[in-house]
C-alpha positions as CSV (number, residue, x, y, z in Angstrom):
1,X,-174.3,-73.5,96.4
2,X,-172.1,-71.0,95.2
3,X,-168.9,-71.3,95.4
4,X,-166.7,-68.4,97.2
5,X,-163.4,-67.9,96.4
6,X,-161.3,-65.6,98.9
7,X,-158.3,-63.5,97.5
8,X,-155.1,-64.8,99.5
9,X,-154.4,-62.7,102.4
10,X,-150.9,-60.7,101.4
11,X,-148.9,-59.5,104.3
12,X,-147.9,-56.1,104.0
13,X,-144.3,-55.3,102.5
14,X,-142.3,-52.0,103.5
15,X,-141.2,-51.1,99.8
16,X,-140.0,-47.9,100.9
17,X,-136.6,-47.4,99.2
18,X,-133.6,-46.8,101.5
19,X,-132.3,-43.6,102.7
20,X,-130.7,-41.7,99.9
21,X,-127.4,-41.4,101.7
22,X,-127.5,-44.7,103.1
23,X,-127.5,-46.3,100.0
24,X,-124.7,-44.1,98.8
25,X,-122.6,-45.0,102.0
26,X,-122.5,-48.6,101.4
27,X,-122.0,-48.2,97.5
28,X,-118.8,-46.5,98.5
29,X,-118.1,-49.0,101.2
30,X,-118.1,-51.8,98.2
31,X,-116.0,-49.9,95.8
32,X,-113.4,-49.0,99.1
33,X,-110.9,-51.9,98.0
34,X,-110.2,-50.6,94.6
35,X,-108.7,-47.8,96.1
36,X,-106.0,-50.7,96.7
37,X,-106.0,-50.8,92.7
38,X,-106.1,-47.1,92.3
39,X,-102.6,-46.7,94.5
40,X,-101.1,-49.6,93.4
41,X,-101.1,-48.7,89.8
42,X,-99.7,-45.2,90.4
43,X,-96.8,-46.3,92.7
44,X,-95.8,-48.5,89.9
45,X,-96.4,-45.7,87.3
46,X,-94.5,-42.8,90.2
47,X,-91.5,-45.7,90.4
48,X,-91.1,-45.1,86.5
49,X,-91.3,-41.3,86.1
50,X,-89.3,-41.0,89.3
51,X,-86.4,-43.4,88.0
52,X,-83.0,-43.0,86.8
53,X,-83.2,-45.5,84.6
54,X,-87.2,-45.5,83.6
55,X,-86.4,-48.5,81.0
56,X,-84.8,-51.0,83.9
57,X,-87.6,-50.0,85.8
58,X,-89.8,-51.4,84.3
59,X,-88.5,-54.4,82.5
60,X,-90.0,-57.2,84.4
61,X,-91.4,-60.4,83.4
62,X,-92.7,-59.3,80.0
63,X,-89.6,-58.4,78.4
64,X,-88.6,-62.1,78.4
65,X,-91.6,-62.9,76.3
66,X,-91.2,-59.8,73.9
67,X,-87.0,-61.5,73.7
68,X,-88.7,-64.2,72.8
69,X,-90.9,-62.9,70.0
70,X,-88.1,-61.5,68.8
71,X,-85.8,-64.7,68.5
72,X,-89.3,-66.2,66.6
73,X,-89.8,-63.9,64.1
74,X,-86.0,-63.7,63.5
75,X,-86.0,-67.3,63.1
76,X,-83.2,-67.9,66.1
77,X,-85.3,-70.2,68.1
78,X,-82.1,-71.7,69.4
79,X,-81.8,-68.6,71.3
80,X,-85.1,-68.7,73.2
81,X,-84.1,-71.0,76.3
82,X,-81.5,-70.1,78.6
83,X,-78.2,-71.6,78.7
84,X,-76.7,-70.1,81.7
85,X,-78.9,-68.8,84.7
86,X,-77.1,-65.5,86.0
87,X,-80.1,-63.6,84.9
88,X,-83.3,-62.5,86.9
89,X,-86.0,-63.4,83.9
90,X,-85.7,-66.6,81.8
91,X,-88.0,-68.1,79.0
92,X,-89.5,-71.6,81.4
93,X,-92.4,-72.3,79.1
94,X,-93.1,-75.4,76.9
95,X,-92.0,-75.1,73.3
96,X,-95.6,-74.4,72.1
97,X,-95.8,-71.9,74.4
98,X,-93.1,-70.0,71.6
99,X,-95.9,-69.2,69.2
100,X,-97.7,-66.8,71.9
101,X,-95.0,-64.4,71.4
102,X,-95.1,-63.8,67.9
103,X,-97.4,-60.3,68.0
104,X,-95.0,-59.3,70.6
105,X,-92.4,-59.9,68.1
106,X,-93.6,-57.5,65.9
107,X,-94.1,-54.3,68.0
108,X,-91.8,-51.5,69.6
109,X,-90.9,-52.4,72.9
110,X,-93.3,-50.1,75.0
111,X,-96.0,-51.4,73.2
112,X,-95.5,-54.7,73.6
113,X,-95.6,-54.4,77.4
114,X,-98.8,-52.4,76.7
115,X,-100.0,-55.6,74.8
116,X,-99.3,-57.7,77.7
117,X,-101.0,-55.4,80.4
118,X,-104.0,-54.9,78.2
119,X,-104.1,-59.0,77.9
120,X,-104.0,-59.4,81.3
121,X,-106.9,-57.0,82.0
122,X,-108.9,-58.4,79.1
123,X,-108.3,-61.9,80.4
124,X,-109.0,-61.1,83.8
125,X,-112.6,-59.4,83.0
126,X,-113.6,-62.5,81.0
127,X,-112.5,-64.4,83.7
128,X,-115.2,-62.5,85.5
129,X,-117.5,-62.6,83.4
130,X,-117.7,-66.4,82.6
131,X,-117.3,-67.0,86.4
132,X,-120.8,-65.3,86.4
133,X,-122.8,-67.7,84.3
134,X,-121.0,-70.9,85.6
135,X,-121.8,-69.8,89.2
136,X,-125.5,-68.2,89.6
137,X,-125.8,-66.1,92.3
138,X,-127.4,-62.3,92.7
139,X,-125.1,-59.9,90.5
140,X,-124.6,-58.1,93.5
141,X,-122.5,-61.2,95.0
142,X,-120.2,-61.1,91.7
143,X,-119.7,-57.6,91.9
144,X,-118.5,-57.9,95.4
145,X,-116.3,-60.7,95.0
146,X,-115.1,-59.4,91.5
147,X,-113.5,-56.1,93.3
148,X,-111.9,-57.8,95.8
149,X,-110.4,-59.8,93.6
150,X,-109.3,-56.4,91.4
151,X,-108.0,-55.3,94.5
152,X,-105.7,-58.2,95.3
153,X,-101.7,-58.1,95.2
154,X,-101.9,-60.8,92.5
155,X,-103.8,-59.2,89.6
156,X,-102.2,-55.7,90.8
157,X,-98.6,-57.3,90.2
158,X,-99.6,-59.2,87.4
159,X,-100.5,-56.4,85.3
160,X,-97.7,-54.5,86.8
161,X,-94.7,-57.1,85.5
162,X,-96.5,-58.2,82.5
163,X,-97.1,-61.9,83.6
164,X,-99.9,-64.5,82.2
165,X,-101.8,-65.5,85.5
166,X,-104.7,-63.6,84.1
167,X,-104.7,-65.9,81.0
168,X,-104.4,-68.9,83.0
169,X,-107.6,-67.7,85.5
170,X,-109.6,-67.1,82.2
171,X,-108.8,-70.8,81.0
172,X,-109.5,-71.9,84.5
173,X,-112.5,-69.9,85.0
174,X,-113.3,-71.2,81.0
175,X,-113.5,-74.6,81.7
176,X,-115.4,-74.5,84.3
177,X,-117.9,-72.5,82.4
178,X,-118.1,-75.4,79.2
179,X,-118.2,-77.8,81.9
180,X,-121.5,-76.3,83.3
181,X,-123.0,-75.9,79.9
182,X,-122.3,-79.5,79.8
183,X,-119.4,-79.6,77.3
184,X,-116.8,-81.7,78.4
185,X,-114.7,-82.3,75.3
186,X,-114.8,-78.5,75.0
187,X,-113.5,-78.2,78.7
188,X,-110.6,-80.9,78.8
189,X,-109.6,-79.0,75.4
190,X,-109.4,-75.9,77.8
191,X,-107.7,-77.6,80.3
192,X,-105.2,-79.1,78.3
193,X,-104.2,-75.4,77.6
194,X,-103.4,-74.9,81.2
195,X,-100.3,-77.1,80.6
196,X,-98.8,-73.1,79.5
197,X,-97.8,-73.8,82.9
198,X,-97.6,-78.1,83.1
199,X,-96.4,-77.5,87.2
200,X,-100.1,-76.2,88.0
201,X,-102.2,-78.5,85.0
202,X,-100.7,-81.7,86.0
203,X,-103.0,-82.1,88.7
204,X,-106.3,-81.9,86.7
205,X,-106.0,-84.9,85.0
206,X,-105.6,-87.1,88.0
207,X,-109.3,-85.4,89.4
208,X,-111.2,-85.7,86.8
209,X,-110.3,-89.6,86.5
210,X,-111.1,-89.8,89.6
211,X,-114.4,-88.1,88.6
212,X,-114.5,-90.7,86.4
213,X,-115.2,-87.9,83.3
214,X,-113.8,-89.9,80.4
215,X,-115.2,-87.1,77.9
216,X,-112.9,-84.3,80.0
217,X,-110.0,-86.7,79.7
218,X,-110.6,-87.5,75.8
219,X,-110.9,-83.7,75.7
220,X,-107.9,-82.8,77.5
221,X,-105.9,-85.3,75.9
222,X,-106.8,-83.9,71.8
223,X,-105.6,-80.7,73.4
224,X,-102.5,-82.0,74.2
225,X,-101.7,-84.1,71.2
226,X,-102.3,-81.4,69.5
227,X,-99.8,-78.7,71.1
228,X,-97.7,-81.7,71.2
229,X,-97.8,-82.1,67.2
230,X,-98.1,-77.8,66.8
231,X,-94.8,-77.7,68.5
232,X,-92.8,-79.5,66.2
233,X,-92.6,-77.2,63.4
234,X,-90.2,-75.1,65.9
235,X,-87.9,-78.1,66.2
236,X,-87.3,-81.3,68.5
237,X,-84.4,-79.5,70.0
238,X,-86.5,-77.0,71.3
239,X,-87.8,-80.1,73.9
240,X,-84.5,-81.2,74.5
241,X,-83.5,-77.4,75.6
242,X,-86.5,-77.3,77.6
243,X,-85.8,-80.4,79.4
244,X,-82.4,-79.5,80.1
245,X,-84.3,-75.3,81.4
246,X,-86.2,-77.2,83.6
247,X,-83.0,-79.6,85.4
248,X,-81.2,-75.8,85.6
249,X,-84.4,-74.0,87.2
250,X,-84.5,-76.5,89.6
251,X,-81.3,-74.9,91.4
252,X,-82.5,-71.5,91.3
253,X,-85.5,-73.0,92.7
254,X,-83.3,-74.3,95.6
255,X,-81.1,-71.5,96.7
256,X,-82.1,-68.2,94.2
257,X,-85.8,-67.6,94.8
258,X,-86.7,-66.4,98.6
259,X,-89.3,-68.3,99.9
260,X,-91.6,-65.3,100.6
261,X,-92.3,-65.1,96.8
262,X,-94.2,-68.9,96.9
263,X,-97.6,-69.2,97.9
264,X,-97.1,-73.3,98.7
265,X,-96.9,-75.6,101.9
266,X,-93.3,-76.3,100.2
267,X,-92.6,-72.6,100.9
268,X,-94.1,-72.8,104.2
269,X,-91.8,-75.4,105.4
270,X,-88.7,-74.3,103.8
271,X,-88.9,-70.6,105.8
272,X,-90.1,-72.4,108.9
273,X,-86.9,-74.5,108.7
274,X,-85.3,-71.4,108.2
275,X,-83.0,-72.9,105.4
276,X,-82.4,-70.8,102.4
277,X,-81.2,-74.5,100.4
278,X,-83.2,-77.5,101.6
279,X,-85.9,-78.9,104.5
280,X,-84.5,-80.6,107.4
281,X,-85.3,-84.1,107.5
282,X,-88.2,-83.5,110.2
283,X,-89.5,-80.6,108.4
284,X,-89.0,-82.2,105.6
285,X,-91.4,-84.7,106.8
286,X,-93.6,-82.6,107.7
287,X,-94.1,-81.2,104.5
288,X,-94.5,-85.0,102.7
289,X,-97.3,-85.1,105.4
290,X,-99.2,-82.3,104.4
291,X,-99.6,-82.2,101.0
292,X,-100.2,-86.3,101.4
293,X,-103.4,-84.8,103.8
294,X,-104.4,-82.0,101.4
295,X,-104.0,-84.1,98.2
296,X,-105.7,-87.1,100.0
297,X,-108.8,-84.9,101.0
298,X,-109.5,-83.3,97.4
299,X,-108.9,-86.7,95.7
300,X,-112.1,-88.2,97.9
301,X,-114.0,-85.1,97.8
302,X,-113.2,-85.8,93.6
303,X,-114.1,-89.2,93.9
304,X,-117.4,-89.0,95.9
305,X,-119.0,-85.9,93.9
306,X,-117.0,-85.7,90.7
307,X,-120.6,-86.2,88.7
308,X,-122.5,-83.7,91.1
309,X,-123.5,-81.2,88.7
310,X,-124.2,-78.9,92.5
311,X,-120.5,-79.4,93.9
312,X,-118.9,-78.8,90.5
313,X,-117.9,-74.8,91.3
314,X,-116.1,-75.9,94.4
315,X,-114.4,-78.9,93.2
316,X,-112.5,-76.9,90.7
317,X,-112.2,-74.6,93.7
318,X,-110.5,-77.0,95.2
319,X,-108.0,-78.4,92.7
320,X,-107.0,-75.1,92.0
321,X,-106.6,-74.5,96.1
322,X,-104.2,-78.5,95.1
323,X,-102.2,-76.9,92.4
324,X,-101.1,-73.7,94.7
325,X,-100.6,-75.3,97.5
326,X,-99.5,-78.6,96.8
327,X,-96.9,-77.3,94.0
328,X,-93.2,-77.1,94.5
329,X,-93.4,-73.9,93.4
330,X,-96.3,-71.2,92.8
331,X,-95.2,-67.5,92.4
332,X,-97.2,-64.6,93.9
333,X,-98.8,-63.1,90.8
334,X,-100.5,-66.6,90.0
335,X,-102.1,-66.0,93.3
336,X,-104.5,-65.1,90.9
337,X,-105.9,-68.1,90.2
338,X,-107.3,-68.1,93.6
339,X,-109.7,-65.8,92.4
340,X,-112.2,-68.5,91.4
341,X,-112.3,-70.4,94.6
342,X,-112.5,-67.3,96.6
343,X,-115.5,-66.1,94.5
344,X,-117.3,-69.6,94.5
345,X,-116.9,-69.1,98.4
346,X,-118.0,-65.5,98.4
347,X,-121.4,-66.4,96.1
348,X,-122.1,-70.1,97.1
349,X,-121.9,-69.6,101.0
350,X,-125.9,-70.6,101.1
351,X,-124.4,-74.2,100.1
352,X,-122.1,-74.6,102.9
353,X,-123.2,-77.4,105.5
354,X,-121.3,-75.7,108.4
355,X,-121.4,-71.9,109.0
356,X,-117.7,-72.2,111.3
357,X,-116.4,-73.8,108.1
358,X,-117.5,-71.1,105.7
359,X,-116.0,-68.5,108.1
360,X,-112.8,-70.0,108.8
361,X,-112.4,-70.0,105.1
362,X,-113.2,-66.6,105.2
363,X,-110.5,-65.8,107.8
364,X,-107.9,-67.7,105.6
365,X,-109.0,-65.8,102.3
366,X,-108.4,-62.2,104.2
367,X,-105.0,-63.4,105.7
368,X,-103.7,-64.1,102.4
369,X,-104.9,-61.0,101.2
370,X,-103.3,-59.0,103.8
371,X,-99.7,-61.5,103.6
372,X,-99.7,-60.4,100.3
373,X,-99.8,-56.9,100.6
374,X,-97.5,-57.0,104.0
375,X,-94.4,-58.9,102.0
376,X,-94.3,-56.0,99.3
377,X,-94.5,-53.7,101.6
378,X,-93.4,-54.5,104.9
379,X,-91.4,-57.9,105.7
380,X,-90.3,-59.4,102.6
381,X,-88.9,-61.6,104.3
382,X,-90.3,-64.8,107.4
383,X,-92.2,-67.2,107.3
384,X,-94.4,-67.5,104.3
385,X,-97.5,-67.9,105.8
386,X,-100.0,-67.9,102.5
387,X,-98.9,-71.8,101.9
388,X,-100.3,-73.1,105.7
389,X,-103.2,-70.4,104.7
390,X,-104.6,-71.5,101.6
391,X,-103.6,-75.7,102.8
392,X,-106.3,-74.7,105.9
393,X,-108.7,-73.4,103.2
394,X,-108.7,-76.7,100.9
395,X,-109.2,-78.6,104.3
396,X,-112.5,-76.7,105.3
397,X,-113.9,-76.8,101.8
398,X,-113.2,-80.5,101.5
399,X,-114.3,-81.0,104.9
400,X,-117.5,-79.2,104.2
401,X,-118.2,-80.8,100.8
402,X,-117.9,-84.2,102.1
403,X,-119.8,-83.6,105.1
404,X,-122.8,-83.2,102.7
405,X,-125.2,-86.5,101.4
406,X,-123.8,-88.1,98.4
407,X,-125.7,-87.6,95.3
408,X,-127.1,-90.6,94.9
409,X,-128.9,-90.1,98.6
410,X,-129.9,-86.6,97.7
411,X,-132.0,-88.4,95.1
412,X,-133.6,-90.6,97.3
């Protein structure tokens, strides 16, 4: 008997393409925030051209890098760190940190804040970019998330003053990326150049032993032996002046730097209390408390699925969610950095186990979004609200991650 075979039925599809100006409408709805971008830049650019003083206007945070290139190429290195601290902008970076400033050294003065925008923008597009192919997802997700995050007060202000949170998103955003490709050596190397900023690296180390990655931590610590050793050539004394920056900063940190500028729970506290110097004692048990609950709940979620190859993305989510809001101190500009959580949350929402949870963090995303915008603008001044905010968020996602099977019993 013959056999018959039967094409498979196929259920008819409407391919008909979407209404011309319906398409057109939601293109513009997506593109909406960069308007954000658009006026942000030309109220910095307007406060120049419509200043007295165009040149105090706008020297910000970069010019105490480009003083710095210029001690370095002049050869005064004993000049770089700050000895008293009457002024606004100070050099706080490790010693091998010096070296970054030579091309800034070389050039005219405008153009080395050009240098450091154009950095910044560079950085922050690679950032992107590598965020892309560590995370699949639809390009259409990235592209979402990726002008949001161009739209934010953090990358606005950062390529505004000149600062380096774009650099330290891209190493971020980096090591996640070699980590994926499965590099590890290659990704502790990048994370051991995070320690630009030691007060926001220290807490990688830590999680990835308790993700039991020996190769990240070999990695990590060549890195660091190595800007260790490159450092010396500039002088043991540098360290010792360092050392000494960091005991000074620590009573600016106190009393000079309003509270509204932090993004921490340490922040949060401190404005609640309503103290411009210390914590009370309740409050300042309060805040012992809280980062003991947020730093508890990433080091299990760590410890449980630091070899899930799947819950990668959001674990470095969620140390970076540690290192803001855990820190003593986290400025506004390296808000930044939350731009690879958020976009992990934004692409990855199909991996959530609890839809509430994924919204909540949603809710928490937009309200520091909008807190940052509103204390430029507004109220530079209350509580600082974007601490609580992102300590909520790295509750949900650790809350959410661990309330998935582990993955040995995803294997069974």
């Amino acid at each position: 008997m013959a056999a018959t075979i039967s094409a498979p039925a196929v259920e008819p599809t409407n391919t008909r393409p979407a209404p011309r100006g319906q398409g057109t409408a939601r293109a513009l709805w997506r593109l909406a925030p960069l308007t954000l971008t658009a006026f942000m830049q030309m109220s910095w650019v307007e406060q120049f051209v419509l200043s007295d003083d165009p040149r105090a206007s706008i020297e910000r945070d970069w010019h105490q890098f480009f003083e710095t290139g210029q001690q370095l190429v002049a050869g005064n290195l004993s000049a770089i760190y700050p000895h008293v601290f009457e002024r606004g902008y100070l050099w706080l970076y490790p010693p091998y940190c010096i070296y970054l400033t030579a091309p800034l050294g070389l050039l005219p003065e405008w153009w080395a804040y050009a240098l450091c925008a154009l950095v910044e923008v560079l950085a922050v597009a690679a950032a992107l970019v590598l965020l892309r192919a560590a995370v699949p997802a639809p390009g259409e997700d990235h592209t979402t998330a990726a002008i949001v995050a161009l739209a934010s007060m953090p990358f606005n202000t950062t390529v505004a003053i000149g600062q380096i949170s774009g650099v330290l998103t891209l190493l971020v955003a980096a090591s996640l990326w070699a980590w994926h490709r499965r590099r590890p050596v290659t990704a502790g190397v990048l994370l051991a150049l995070l320690f630009i900023k030691p007060n926001l690296a220290v807490f990688f180390p830590p999680l990835c032993l308790l993700a039991r990655q020996w190769r990240v931590l070999a990695g990590m610590a060549a890195g660091c032996t190595l800007l260790l050793l490159g450092s010396l050539p500039l002088g043991v004394a540098r360290w010792h002046e360092y050392l000494v920056t960091l005991h000074g900063y620590a009573g600016v940190l106190r009393g000079g730097v309003p509270v509204w500028k932090q993004l921490t729970l340490y922040a949060f506290w401190r404005s609640v209390s309503g103290s411009p110097d210390s914590l009370t004692p309740a409050l300042g048990v309060a805040w012992v408390a809280s980062v003991a609950l947020v730093v508890t709940a990433t080091a299990v979620a760590w410890w449980r699925l630091g070899d899930s190859e799947a819950a990668l993305p959001r674990l470095f989510g969620l140390a970076v969610l540690l290192a803001v809001s855990a820190n003593l101190y986290v400025y506004f500009y390296d808000g930044l950095l939350l731009l690879v959580p958020g976009i992990v949350w934004h692409v990855r929402r199909a991996d959530y186990a609890s839809r509430g949870r994924h919204r909540l963090i949603g809710i928490c995303i937009f309200l520091v979004f909008v807190v940052g915008y509103a204390r430029i603008f507004l109220a530079p001044y209350g509580v600082s609200w974007a601490g609580m905010l992102i300590a909520i968020w790295l509750l949900c996602e650790a809350a959410d991650l661990l309330a998935r099977p582990a993955p040995a019993a995803l294997a069974s």
